[in-house]
C-alpha positions as protocol buffer text, in pm:
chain_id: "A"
residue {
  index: 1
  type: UNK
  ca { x: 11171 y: 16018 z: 7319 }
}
residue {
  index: 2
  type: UNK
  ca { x: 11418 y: 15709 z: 7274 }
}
residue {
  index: 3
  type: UNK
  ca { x: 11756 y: 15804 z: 7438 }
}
residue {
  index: 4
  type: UNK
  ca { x: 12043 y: 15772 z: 7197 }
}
residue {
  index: 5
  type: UNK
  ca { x: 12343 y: 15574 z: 7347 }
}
residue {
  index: 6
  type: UNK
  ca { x: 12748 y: 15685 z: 7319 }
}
residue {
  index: 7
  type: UNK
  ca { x: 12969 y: 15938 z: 7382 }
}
residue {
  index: 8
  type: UNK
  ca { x: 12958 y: 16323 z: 7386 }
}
residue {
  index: 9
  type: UNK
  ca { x: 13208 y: 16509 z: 7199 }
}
residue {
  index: 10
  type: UNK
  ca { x: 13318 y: 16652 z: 7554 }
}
residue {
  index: 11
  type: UNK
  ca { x: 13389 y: 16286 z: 7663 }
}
residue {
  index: 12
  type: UNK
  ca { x: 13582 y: 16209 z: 7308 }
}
residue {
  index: 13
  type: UNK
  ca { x: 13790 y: 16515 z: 7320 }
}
residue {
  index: 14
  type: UNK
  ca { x: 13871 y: 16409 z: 7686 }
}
residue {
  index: 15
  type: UNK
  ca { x: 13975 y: 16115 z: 7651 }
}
residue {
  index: 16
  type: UNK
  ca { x: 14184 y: 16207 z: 7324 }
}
residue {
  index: 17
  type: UNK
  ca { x: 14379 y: 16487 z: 7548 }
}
residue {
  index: 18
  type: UNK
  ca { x: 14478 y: 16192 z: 7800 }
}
residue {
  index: 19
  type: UNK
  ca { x: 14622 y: 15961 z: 7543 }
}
residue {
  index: 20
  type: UNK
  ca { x: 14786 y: 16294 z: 7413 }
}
residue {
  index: 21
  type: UNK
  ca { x: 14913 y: 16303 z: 7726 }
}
residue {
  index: 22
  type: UNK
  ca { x: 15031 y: 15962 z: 7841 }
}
residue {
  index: 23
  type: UNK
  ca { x: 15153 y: 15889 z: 7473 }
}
residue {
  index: 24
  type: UNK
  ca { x: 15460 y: 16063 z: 7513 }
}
residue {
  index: 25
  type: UNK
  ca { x: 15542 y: 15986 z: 7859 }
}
residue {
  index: 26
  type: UNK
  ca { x: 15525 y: 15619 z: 7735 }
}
residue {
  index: 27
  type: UNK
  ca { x: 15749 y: 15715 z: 7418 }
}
residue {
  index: 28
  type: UNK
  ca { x: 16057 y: 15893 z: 7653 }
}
residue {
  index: 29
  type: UNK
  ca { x: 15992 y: 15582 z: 7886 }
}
residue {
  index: 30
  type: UNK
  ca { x: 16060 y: 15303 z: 7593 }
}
residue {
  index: 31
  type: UNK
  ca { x: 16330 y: 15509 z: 7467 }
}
residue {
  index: 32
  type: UNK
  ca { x: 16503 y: 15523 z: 7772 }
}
residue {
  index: 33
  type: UNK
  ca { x: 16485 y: 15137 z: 7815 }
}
residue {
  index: 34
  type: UNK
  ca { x: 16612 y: 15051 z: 7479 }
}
residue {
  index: 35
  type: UNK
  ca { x: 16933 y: 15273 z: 7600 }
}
residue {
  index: 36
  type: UNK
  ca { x: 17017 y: 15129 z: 7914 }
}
residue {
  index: 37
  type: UNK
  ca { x: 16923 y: 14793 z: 7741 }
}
residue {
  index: 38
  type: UNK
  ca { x: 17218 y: 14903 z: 7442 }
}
residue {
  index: 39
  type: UNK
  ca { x: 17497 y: 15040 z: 7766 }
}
residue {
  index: 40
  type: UNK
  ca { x: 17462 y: 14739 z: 7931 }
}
residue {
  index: 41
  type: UNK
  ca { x: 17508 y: 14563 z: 7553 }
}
residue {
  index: 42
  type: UNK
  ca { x: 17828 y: 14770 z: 7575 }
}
residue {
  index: 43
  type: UNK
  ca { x: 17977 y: 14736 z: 7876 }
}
residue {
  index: 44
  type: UNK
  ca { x: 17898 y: 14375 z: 7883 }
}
residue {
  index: 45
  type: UNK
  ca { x: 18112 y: 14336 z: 7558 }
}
residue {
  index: 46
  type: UNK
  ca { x: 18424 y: 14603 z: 7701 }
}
residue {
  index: 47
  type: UNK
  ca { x: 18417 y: 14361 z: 7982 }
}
residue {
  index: 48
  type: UNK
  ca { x: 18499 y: 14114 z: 7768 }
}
residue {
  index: 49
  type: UNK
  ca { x: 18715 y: 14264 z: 7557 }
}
residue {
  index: 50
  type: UNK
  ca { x: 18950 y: 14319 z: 7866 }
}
residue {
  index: 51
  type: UNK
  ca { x: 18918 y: 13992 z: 7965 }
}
residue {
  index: 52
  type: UNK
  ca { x: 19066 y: 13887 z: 7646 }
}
residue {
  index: 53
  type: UNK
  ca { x: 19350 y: 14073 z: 7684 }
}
residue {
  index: 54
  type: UNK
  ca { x: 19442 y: 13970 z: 8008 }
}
residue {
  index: 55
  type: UNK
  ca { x: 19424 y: 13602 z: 7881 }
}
residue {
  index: 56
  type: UNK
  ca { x: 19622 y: 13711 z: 7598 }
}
residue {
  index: 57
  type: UNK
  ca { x: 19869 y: 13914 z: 7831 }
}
residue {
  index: 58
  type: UNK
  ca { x: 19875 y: 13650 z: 8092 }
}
residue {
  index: 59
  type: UNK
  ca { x: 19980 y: 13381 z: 7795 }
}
residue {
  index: 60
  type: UNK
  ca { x: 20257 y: 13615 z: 7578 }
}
residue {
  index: 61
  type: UNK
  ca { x: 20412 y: 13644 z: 7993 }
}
residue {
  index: 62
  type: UNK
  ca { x: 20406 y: 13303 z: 8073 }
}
residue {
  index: 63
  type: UNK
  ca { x: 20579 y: 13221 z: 7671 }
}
residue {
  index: 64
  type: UNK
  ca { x: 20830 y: 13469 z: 7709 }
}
residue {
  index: 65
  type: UNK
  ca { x: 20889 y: 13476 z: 8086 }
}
residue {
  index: 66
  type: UNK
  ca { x: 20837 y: 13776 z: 8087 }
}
residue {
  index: 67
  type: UNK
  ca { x: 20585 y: 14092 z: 8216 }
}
residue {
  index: 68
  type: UNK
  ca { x: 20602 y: 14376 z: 7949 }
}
residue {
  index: 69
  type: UNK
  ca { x: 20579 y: 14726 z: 8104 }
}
residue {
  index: 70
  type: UNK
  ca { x: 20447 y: 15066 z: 7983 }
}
residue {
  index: 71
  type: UNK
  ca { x: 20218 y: 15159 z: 7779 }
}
residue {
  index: 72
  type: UNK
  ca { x: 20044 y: 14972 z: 7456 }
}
residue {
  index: 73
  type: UNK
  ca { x: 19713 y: 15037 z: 7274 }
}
residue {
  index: 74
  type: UNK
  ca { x: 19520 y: 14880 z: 7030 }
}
residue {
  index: 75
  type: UNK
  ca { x: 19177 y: 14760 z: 6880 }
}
residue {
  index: 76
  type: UNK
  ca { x: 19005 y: 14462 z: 6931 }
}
residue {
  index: 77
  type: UNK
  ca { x: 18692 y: 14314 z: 6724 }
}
residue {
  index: 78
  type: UNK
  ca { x: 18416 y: 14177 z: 6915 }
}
residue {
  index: 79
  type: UNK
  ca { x: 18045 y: 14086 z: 6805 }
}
residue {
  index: 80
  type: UNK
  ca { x: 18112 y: 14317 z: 6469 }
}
residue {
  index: 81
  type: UNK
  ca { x: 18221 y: 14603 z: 6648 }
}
residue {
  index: 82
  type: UNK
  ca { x: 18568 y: 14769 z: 6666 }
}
residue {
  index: 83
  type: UNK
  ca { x: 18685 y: 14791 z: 7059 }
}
residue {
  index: 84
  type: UNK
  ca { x: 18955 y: 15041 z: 7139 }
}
residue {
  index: 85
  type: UNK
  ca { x: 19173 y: 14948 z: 7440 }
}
residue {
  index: 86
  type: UNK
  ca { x: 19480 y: 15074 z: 7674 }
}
residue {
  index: 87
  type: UNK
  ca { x: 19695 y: 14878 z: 7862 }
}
residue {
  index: 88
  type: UNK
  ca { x: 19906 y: 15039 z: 8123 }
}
residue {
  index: 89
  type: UNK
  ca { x: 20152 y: 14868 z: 8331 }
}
residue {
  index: 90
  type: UNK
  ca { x: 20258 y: 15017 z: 8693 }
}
residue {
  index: 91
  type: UNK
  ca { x: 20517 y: 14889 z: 8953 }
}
residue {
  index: 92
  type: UNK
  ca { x: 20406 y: 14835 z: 9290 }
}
residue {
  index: 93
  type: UNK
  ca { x: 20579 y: 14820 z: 9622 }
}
residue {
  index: 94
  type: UNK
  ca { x: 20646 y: 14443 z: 9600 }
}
residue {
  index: 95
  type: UNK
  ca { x: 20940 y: 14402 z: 9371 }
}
residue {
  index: 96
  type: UNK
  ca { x: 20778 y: 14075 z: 9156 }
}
residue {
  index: 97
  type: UNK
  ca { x: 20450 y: 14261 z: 9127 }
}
residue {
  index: 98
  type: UNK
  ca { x: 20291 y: 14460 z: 8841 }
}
residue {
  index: 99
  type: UNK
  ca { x: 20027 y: 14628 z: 8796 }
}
residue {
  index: 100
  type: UNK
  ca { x: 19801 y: 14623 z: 8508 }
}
residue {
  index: 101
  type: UNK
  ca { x: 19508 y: 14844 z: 8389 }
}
residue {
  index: 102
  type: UNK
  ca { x: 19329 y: 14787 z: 8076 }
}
residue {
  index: 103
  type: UNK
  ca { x: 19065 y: 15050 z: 8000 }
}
residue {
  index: 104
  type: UNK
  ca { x: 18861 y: 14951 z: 7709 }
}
residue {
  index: 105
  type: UNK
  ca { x: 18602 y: 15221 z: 7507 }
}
residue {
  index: 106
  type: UNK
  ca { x: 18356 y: 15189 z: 7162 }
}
residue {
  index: 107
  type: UNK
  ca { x: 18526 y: 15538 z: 7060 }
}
residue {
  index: 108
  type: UNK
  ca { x: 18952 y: 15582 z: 6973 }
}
residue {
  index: 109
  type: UNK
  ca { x: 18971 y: 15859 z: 7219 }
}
residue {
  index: 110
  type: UNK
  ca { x: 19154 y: 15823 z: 7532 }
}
residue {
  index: 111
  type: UNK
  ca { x: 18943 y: 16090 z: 7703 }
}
residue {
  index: 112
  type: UNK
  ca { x: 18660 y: 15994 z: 7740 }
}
residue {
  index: 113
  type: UNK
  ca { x: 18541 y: 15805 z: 7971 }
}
residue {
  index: 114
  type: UNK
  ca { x: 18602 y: 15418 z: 7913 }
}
residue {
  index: 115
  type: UNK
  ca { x: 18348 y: 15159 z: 7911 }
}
residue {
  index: 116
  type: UNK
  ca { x: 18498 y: 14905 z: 8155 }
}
residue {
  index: 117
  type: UNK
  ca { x: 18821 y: 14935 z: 8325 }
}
residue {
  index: 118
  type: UNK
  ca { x: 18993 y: 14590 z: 8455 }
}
residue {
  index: 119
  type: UNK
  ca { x: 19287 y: 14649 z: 8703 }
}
residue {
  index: 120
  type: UNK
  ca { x: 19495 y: 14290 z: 8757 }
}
residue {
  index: 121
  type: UNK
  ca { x: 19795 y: 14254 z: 8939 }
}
residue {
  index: 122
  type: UNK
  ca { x: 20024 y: 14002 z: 8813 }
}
residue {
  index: 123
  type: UNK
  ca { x: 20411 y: 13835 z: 8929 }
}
residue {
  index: 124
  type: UNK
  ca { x: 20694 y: 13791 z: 8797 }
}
residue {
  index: 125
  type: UNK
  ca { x: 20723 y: 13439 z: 8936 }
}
residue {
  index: 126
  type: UNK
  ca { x: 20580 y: 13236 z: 8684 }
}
residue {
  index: 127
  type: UNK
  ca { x: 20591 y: 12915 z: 8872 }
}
residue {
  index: 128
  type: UNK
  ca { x: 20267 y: 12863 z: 8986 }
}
residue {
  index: 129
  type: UNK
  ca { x: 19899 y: 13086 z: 8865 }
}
residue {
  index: 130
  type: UNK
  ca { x: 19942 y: 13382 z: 9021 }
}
residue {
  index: 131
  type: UNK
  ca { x: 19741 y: 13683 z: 8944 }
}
residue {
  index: 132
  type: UNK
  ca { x: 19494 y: 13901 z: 9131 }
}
residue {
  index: 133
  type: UNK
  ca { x: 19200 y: 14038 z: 8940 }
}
residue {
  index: 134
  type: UNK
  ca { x: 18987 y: 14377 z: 9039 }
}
residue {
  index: 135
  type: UNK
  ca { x: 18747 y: 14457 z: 8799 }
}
residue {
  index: 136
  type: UNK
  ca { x: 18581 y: 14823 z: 8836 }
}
residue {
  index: 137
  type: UNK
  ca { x: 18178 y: 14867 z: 8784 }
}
């Protein structure tokens, strides 16, 4: 008798249940890339959505000779995307020193947590480039 060559149903149904297996594992693993891929999207563009304003900030001082203080808000438009930011001035110790906090976020509300946070500390003396610049992970 001639011996017929393949696979069992056993082996089939085997080897089926393992790709059932491992499919989904891959799936949750591919899914969880492509977020962390579109956070870091994010946070890269906060990041530079505060940096923008503390060029813009830095500029508007230097014109008017002159550090605003308090608190402003607004939205910014990067890569097609609305940007919602805070800026929050606090005095320091040193008399000709401010600081500044700009907390930028994808959604309008203040509490939650923002995307990127820059923290720069800028003078009053506007004679030379003066600034310090701390940005938070």
């Amino acid at each position: 008798m001639k011996r017929v060559r393949g696979f069992t149903l056993v082996e089939v149904m085997v080897a089926l249940a393992v790709v059932a297996i491992a499919l989904p594992a891959l799936l949750l693993a591919l899914s969880q890339q492509v977020d962390a891929t579109a956070y870091l999207r994010d946070k890269s563009l906060a990041r530079m959505v505060a940096a923008n304003k503390l060029v813009e900030l830095r500029i508007l001082s230097r014109a008017r000779q002159d550090l605003p203080s308090g608190e402003r808000s607004g939205v910014s438009t990067m890569a097609g995307r609305d940007w919602y930011w805070w800026l929050n001035s606090t005095p320091t110790v040193s008399d000709n020193l401010l600081q500044f906090e700009i907390d930028v976020a994808a959604t309008e509300r203040p509490e939650e947590q923002p995307l990127f946070t820059l923290v720069a500390y800028l003078s009053s003396d506007f004679r030379g480039d003066s600034g310090v610049v701390n940005e938070s992970p």
